[in-house]
MIFI-658739 format. One record per residue (C-alpha): residue in three letters; x, y negated, z negated. Coordinates in steps of 0.25 Angstrom, whole numbers, padded with zeros to 4 digits, always signed. Layout:
! residues N
ALAXYZ...
This chain:
! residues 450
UNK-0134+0405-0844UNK-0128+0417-0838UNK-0115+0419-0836UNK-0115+0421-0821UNK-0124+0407-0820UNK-0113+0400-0830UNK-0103+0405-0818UNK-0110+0400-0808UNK-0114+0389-0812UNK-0106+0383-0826UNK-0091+0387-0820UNK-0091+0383-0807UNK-0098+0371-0809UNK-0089+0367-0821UNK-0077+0368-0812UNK-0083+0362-0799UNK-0081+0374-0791UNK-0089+0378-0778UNK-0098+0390-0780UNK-0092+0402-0785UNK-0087+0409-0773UNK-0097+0402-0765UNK-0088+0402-0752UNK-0090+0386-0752UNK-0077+0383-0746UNK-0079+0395-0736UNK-0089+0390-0729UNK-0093+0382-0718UNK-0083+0382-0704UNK-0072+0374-0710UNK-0059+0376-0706UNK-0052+0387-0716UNK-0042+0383-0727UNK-0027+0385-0721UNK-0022+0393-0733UNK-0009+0398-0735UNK-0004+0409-0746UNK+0012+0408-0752UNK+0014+0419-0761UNK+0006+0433-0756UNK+0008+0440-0768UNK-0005+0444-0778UNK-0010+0433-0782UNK-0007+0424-0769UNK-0015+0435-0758UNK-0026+0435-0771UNK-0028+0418-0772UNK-0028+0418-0756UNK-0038+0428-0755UNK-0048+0422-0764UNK-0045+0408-0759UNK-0051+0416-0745UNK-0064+0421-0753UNK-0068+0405-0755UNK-0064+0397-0743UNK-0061+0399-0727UNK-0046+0399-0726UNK-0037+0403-0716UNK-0022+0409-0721UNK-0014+0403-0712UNK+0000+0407-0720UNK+0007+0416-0731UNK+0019+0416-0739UNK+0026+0427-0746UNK+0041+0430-0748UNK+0037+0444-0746UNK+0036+0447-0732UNK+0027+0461-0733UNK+0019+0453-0745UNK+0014+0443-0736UNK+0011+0451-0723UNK+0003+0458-0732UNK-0004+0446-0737UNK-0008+0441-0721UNK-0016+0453-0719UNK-0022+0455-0732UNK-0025+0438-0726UNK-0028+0442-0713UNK-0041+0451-0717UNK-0045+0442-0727UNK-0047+0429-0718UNK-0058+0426-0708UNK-0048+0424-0697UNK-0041+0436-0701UNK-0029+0430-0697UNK-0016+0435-0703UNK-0009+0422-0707UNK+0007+0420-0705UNK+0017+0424-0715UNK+0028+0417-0721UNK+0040+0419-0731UNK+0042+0405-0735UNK+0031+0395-0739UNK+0036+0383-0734UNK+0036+0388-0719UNK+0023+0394-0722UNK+0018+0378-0726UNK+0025+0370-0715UNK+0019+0380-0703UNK+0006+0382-0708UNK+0001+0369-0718UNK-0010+0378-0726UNK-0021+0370-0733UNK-0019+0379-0745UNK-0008+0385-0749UNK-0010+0398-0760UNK+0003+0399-0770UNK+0004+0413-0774UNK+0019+0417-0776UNK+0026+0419-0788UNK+0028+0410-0798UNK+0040+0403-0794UNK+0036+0401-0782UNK+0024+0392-0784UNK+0029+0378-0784UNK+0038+0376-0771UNK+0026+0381-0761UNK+0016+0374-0767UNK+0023+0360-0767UNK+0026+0364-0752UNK+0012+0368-0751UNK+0009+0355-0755UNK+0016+0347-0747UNK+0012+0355-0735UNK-0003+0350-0737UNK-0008+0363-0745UNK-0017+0363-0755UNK-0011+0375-0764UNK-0016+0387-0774UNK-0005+0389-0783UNK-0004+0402-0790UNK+0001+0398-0806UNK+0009+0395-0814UNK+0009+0383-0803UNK+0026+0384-0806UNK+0037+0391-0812UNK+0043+0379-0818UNK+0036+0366-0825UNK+0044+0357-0814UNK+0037+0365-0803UNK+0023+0363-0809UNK+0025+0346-0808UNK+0030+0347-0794UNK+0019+0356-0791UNK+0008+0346-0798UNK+0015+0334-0790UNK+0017+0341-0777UNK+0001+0344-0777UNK-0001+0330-0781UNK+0009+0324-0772UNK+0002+0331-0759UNK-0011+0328-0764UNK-0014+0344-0765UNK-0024+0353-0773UNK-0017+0362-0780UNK-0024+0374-0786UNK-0017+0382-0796UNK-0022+0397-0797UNK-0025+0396-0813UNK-0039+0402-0810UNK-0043+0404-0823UNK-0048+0391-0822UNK-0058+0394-0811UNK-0061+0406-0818UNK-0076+0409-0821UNK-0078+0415-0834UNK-0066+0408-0839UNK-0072+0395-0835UNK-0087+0402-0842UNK-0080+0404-0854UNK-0075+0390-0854UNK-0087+0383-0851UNK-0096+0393-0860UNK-0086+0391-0872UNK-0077+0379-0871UNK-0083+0369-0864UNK-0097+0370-0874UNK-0089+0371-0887UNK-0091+0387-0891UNK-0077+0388-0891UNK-0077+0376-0901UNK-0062+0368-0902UNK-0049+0375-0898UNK-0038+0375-0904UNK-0031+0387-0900UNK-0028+0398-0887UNK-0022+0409-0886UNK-0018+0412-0873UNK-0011+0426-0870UNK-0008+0439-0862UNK-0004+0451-0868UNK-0002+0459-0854UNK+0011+0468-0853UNK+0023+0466-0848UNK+0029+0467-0833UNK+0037+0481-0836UNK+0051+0483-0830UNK+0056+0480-0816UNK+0065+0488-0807UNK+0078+0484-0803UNK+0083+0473-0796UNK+0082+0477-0781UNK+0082+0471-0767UNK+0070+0464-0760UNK+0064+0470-0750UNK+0065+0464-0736UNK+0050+0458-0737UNK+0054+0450-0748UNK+0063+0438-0745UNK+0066+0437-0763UNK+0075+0425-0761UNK+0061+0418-0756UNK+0054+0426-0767UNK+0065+0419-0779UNK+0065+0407-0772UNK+0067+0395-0781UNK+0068+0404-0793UNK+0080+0409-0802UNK+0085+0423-0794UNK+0081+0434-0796UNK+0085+0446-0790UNK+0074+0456-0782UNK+0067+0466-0791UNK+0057+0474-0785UNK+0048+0473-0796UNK+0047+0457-0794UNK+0038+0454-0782UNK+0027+0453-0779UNK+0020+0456-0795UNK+0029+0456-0806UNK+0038+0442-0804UNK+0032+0436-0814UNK+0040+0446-0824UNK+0053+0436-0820UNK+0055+0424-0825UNK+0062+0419-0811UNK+0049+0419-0806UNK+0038+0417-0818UNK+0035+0410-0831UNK+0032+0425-0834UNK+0016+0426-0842UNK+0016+0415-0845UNK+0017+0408-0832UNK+0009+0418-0828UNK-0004+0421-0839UNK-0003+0412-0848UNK-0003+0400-0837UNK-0016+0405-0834UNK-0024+0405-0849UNK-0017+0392-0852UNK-0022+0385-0840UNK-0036+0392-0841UNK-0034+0385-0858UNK-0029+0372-0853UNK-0041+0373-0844UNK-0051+0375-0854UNK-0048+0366-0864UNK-0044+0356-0857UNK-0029+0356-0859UNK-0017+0349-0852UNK-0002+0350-0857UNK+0001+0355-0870UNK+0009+0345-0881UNK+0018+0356-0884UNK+0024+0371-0875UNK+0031+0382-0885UNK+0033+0397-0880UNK+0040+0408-0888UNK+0043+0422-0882UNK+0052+0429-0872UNK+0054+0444-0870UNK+0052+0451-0881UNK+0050+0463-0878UNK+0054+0468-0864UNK+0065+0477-0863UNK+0077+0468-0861UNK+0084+0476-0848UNK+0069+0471-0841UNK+0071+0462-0829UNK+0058+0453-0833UNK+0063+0441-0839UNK+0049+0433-0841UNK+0045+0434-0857UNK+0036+0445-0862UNK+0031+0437-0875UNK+0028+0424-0876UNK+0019+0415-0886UNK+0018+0401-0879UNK+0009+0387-0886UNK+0004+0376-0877UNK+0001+0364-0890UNK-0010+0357-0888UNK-0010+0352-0900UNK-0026+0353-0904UNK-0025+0367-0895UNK-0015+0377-0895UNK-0012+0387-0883UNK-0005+0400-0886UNK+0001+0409-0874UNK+0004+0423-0881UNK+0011+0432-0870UNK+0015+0447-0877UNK+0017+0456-0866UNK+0019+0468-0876UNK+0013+0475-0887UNK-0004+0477-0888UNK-0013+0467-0883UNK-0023+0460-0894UNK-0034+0459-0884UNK-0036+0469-0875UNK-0046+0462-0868UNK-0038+0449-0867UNK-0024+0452-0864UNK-0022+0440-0856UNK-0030+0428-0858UNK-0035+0415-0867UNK-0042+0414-0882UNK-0047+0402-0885UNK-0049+0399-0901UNK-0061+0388-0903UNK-0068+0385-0916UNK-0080+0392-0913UNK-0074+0405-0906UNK-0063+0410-0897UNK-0062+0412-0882UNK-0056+0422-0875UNK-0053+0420-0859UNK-0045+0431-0850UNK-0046+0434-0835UNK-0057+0445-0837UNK-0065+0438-0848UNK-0068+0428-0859UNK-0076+0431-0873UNK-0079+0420-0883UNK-0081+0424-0898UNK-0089+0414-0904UNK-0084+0411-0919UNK-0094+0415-0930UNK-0106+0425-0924UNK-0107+0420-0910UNK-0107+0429-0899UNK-0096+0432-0891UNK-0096+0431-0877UNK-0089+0439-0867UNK-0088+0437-0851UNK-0080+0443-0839UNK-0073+0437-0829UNK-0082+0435-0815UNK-0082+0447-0806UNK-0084+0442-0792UNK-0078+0454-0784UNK-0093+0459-0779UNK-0094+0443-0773UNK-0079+0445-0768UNK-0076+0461-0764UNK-0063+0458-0757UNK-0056+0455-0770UNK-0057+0470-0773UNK-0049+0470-0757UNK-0040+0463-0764UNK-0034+0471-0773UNK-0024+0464-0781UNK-0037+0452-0782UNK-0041+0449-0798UNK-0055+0452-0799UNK-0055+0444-0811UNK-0047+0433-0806UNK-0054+0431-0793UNK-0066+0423-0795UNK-0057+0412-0802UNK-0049+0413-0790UNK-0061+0409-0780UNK-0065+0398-0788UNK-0051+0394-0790UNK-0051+0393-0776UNK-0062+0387-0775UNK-0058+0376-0785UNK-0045+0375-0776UNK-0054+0373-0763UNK-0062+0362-0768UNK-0052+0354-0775UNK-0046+0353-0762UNK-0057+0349-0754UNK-0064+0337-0766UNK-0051+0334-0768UNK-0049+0336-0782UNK-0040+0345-0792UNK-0043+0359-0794UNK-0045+0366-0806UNK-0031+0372-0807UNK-0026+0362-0801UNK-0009+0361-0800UNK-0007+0351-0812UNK-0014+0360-0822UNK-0009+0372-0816UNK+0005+0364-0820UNK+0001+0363-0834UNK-0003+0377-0836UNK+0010+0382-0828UNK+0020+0373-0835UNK+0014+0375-0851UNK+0017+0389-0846UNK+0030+0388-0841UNK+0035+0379-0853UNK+0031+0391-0864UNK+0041+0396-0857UNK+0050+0385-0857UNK+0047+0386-0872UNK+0051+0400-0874UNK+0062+0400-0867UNK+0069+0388-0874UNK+0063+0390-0888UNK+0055+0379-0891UNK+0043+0371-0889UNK+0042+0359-0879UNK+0032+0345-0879UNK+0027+0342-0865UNK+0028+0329-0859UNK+0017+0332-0851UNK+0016+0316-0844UNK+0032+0319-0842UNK+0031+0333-0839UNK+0044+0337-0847UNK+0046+0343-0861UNK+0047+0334-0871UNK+0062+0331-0877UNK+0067+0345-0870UNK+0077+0343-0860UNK+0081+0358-0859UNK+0066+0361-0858UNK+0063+0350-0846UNK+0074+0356-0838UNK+0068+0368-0838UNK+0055+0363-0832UNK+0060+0366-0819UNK+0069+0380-0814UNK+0082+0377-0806UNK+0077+0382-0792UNK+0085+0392-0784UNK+0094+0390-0772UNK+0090+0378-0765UNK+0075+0378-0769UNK+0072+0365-0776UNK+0063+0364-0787UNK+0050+0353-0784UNK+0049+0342-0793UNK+0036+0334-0794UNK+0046+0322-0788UNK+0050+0331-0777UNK+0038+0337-0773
C-alpha cells in the first residue's frame, strides 16, 4: 500500500473520522455552529481558524484581556467568516458566556487560565476545545473531568498528536502489527534552548487589564516580555516544558500503547544553569519517569549544551525488541533490528488543499492537518454522542502525570498514585499541593463544587 492510500484509508478509518478534510460538516444549509474564542493569542485565533476550514460556524463572541489583541482578532474573524461579520468583543468571559450562550466554546489562553472558563463554558451549555495542559494544578484537572461530565458535555482537549496522520501511520504500520515487537522503554525529550533573559519589571499598557491577565494566580508584576508569547518562562502561569512539550509525547505514548495512570511519578532537575539574576523561574533541566511497571516513560528536558539528534530535538523513541521508533512533529523513522530496512516519513503537507494557512502566518504547517481532524474528531463526537479522541479525562491524565514531575522535583521525592482516589499515596505535604491557593477572591473548582 502506498503511503498516501494508507492515509486515506488505514488512519482515518482506525479513528473513526470523517473524510480527511472532506468539508462533511460544512455542508448542506444547517444552521452554523455558535462558536465563541476565549484567549485570542497564537494558538487560540490558530484552532479557531482551522475549526472554520471544517464546518459552517458563525463567531458570535471573543475574549481577550488585551483589548488591542482581540480587536485585532474580530477582523482577522470578520474576513474569514461567510457572513463577514465582525463578532462583539469582550474582556471577561463569563459576560461573554451569559449574553451570548455559544455552542462551542475554544480555550486558548494561558495556562492558568484554562480551568475557570471552561467549567463556566460548561455550565453555560458549550461544548468546549481546550488548549492543554487542560490545568495548572491536579485539582483543577478533576473539576474540569466532572464539570464536563456533570453538564453532559463533549470536551476536546487540543492534544493533536493524537489525530495526527503519519503519527497515527507510524502507529498502525509498526505498533499495532508487531514490528515494533514488545516495549518496554521511551524516552521522551526536548533539547530546544532556553527562554533568554527578560527586561525589567514595567507598567502595563492601557490595552491590558494585567489584573484579569494574573487572575486566579500567584502575583506577579507586569513585565513587557511576559504577554502575549513567553509566559510560559514563569512559573505563575506554567508547569514550564514539561506542561508544555512533554504533556504532548507523553499523551501521544499513552496513546500508543495503551497507557492510563502510572504506579509511580519521580522528577529530578530545577535551574541549573540559567544565570541566577534571570526573572524565569520555571526549571531549565529536568529528568522526569512515569513507572509503568512492565514499561518505562522517561521525560528528559536539557535546555543547554548540544543536541544528540539534530533531527529530533523534540519528540518520542520508542525501544521494542525488534527495532526502535522515532516520532517528532515533522517525522517518524523506524530502524528495524538486525538488516531490515529503515523506513523514514514526513509529516502531511496539506497547505496546496488549504492556501489560507500560509495567510495565516503564525499557522503550523506541520500541525495543521492534525488540527482539522482534530476538529473533525471534536465535531462528530458531539453530534453521535460519544467521547472524543482527546477527550477531557485523558487530557487530565497526561496534564496531571505532568504536573506531578513537577511536584516531584520540587519536593525531592517520588510519589504512588492512587488513581481510584485521585491523591498521592501516604504524602500529605504532597496532596496539599494538588491544588494552588487562588488569588483574591477567585475560588478554586473542586469536582464537588463544579
Amino acid at each position: 500500500m502506498h503511503r498516501r492510500d494508507f492515509l486515506k484509508t488505514g488512519v482515518s478509518g482506525a479513528v473513526g473520522w470523517s473524510a480527511l478534510a472532506s468539508g462533511v460538516f460544512a455542508a448542506g444549509n444547517e444552521e452554523p455552529l455558535r462558536v465563541a474564542l476565549i484567549g485570542c493569542g497564537w494558538y487560540g485565533k490558530t484552532d479557531l481558524l482551522h475549526l472554520n476550514q471544517v464546518a459552517k460556524i458563525e463567531v458570535v463572541g471573543l475574549c481577550d484581556v488585551d483589548q488591542q489583541m482581540v480587536e485585532q482578532a474580530a477582523e482577522l474573524v470578520s474576513q474569514r467568516q461567510p457572513s463577514k461579520k465582525k463578532p462583539p468583543t469582550y474582556g471577561d468571559y463569563r459576560k461573554l458566556l451569559s449574553e451570548q450562550r455559544p455552542e462551542i466554546a475554544i480555550i486558548g489562553t494561558p495556562d492558568h487560565w484554562h480551568c475557570l472558563p471552561m467549567v463556566e463554558a460548561c455550565k453555560a451549555g458549550a461544548d468546549v476545545y481546550v488548549q492543554k495542559p487542560i490545568s495548572y494544578d491536579v485539582v483543577e484537572g478533576q473539576a474540569m473531568v466532572a464539570a464536563a461530565r456533570k453538564y453532559k458535555r463533549t470536551v476536546q482537549v487540543g492534544l493533536q498528536r493524537r489525530s495526527t496522520p503519519h503519527l497515527l501511520e507510524a502507529r498502525d504500520r509498526f505498533l499495532r502489527t508487531g514490528k515494533l515487537g514488545k516495549v518496554a522503554f521511551v524516552d521522551i525529550h526536548s533539547y530546544y534552548g532556553g527562554p533568554g533573559d527578560f527586561p525589567p519589571d514595567g507598567k502595563p499598557p492601557e490595552h491590558l487589564d494585567w489584573d484579569m491577565y494574573v487572575g486566579p494566580a500567584e502575583w506577579r508584576e507586569y513585565n513587557p516580555g511576559i504577554h502575549p508569547r513567553r509566559w510560559r518562562s514563569f512559573r505563575e502561569f506554567s508547569n514550564g516544558q514539561t506542561g508544555d512539550l512533554c504533556v504532548h509525547f507523553f499523551d501521544t505514548v499513552r496513546y500508543h500503547l495503551e497507557l492510563g495512570w502510572p504506579k509511580r511519578i519521580s522528577a529530578s532537575g530545577g535551574i541549573l544553569m540559567r544565570d541566577p539574576k534571570s526573572r524565569v523561574n520555571t526549571h531549565d533541566t529536568q529528568t522526569a519517569l512515569f513507572d509503568y511497571g512492565d514499561v518505562q516513560v522517561v521525560w528528559t528536558q536539557r535546555n543547554w549544551g548540544r543536541n544528540p539528534d539534530p533531527d529530533y530535538p523534540w519528540g518520542a523513541t520508542l525501544y521494542g525488541d525488534q527495532g526502535t521508533l522515532k516520532l517528532s512533529i515533522h517525522s517518524y523513522d523506524f530502524i528495524p533490528r538486525g538488516n531490515g530496512e529503515p523506513v523514514h516519513a514526513k509529516f502531511l503537507d496539506e497547505r496546496d488543499k488549504f492556501p489560507e494557512d500560509l495567510q495565516h502566518k503564525e499557522t503550523e504547517i506541520f500541525a495543521a492537518p492534525a488540527t482539522r481532524r482534530h476538529m473533525e474528531n471534536f465535531l462528530a463526537a458531539r453530534q453521535n454522542g460519544d467521547r472524543p479522541v482527546a477527550d477531557i479525562e485523558e487530557g487530565h491524565i497526561s496534564s496531571a502525570c505532568c504536573i506531578m514531575a513537577n511536584l516531584s522535583m520540587e519536593l525531592g521525592r517520588s510519589f504512588e498514585w492512587d488513581a481510584e482516589k485521585g491523591r498521592i499515596v501516604n504524602d500529605d505535604e504532597a496532596n496539599e499541593r494538588l491544588a494552588r491557593k487562588y488569588r483574591d477572591d477567585w475560588e478554586h473548582p473542586t469536582p464537588d463544587n463544579v
